[in-house]
C-alpha positions as CSV (number, residue, x, y, z in Angstrom):
1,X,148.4,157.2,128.8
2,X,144.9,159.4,128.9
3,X,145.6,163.1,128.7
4,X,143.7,165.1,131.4
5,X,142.4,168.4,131.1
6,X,141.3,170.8,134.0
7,X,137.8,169.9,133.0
8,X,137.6,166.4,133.4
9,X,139.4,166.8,136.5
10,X,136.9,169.1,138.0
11,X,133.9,167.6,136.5
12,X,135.6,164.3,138.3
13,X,136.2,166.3,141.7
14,X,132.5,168.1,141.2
15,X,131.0,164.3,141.1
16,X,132.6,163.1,144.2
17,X,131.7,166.3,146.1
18,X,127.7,165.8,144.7
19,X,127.7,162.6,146.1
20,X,129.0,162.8,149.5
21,X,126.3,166.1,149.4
22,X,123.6,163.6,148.5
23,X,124.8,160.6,150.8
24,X,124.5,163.4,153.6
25,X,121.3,165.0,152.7
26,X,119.9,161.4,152.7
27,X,121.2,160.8,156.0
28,X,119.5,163.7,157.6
29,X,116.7,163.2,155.5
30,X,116.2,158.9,156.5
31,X,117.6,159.5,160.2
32,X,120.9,157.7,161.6
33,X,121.2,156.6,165.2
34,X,124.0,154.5,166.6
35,X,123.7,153.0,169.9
36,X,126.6,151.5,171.9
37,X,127.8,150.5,175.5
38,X,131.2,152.0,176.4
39,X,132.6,151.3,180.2
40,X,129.2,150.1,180.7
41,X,127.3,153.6,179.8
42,X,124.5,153.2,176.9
43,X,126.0,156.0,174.2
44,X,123.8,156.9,171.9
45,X,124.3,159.0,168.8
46,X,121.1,160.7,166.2
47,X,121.3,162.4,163.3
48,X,118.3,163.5,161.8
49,X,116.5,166.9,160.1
50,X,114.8,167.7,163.7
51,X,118.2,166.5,165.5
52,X,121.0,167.1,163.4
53,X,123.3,166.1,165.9
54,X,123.0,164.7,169.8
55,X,125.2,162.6,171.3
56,X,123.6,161.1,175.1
57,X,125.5,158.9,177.4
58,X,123.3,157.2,179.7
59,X,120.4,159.0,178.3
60,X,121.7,162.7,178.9
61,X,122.0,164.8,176.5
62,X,126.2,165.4,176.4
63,X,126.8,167.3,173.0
64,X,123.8,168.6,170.8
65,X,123.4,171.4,168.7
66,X,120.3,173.5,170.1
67,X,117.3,174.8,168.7
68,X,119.3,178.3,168.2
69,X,121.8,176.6,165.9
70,X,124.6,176.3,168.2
71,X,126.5,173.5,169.0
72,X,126.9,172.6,172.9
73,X,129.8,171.3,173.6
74,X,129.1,169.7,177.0
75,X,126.9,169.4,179.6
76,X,128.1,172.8,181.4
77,X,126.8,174.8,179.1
78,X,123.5,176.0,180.8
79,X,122.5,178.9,178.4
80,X,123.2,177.0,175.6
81,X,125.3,179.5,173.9
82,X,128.3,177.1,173.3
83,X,130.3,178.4,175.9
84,X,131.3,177.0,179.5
85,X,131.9,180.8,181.1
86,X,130.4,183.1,184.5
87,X,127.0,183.4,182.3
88,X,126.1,180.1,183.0
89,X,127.8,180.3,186.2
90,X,125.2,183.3,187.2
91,X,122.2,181.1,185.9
92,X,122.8,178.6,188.3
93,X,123.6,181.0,191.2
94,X,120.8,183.5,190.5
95,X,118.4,180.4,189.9
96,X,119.8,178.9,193.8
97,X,119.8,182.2,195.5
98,X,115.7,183.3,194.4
99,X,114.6,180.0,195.6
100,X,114.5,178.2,192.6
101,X,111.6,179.6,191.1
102,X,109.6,177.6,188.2
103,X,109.9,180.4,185.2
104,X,113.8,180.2,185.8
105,X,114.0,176.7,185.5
106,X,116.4,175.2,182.7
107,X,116.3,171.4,182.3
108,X,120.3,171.4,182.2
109,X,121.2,173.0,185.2
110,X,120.9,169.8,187.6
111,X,124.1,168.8,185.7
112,X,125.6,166.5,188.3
113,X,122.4,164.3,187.6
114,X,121.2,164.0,191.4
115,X,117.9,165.6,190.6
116,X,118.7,168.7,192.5
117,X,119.8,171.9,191.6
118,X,122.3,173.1,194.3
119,X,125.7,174.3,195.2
120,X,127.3,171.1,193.9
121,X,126.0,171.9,190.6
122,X,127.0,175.1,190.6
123,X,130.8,174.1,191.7
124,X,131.0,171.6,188.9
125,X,130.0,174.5,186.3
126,X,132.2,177.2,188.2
127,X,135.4,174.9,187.7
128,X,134.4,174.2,183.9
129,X,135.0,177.5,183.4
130,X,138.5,176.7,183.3
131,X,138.8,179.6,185.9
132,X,141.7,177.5,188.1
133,X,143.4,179.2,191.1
134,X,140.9,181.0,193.2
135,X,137.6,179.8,194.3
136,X,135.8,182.4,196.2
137,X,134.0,181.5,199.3
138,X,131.2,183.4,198.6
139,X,129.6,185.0,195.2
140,X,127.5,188.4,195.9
141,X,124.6,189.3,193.5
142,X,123.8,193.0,194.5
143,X,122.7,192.8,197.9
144,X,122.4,189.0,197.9
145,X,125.0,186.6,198.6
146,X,125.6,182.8,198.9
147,X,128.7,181.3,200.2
148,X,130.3,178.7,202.0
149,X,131.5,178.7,205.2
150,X,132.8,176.5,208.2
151,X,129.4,175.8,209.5
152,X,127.8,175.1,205.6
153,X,126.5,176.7,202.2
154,X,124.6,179.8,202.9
155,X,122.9,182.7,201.4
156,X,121.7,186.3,202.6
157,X,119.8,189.6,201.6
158,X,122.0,191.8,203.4
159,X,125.7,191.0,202.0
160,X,126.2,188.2,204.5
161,X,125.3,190.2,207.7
162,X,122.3,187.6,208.0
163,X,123.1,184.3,206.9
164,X,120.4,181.2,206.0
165,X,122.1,178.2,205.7
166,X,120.7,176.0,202.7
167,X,123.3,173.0,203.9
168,X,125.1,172.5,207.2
169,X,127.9,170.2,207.7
């Protein structure tokens, strides 16, 4: 039997640890990108120095870390601030409600993949928040409003006094 000192034992340890450092800086360094079908959606997964990590089903992007640093966990997280909360919630609403104009586009808030941005988007995001329970029927902005109603989804400059429906039933 060997004897084994604390230093051998960490200069062992300190060996493994540089390698797996090294395997991973090559990684990033060479690029890595798995591509699969799973329930008949194409998954694909990079790793590389200008995409440390994305994950896309179907060719969205699902999980990514973003140009800020933070990771997104899924694809309800408008603002990219790697949380699903009533920030990205008001993106979406504000966006809907001011006509959609061009500078407050965001690539990611036509989540539902339909190629519009609308209420339905905006419903999928609102229940990601986790907030279960209540629903409102309408969300107010200041003066401006947009709800839903028994004739259709609808939104107004005067708290709901005047209403323009967007969507009729």
């Amino acid at each position: 039997m060997g004897k084994f000192s604390a230093a051998k034992i960490f200069d062992a340890v300190d060996q493994k640890f540089q390698k797996a450092y090294n395997y991973l800086i090559d990684l990033l360094e060479t690029g890595y990108v798995v591509e699969s079908r799973i329930n008949d959606k194409a998954i694909k997964v990079t790793m590389t120095a200008a995409k440390p990590y994305e994950m896309s089903i179907d060719g969205k992007k699902q999980i990514y870390i973003s140009s800020s640093g933070v990771l997104v966990p899924n694809i309800y997280d408008i603002n990219e601030d790697g949380r699903v909360d009533q920030e990205d919630c008001d993106l979406l609403f504000n966006y809907i409600l001011h006509g959609k104009p061009e500078s407050e586009y965001l690539p990611r808030m036509d989540v539902n993949g339909d190629g519009r941005i609308d209420s339905s988007d905006l419903n999928l995001v609102y229940r990601a928040t986790g907030t279960f329970g209540y629903y409102p029927d309408h969300l107010k902005y200041g003066d401006h409003t947009a709800g839903i109603d028994n004739v259709g989804f609808y939104t107004s400059n005067d708290s709901g006094e005047t209403r323009t429906y967007l969507v009729t039933w």
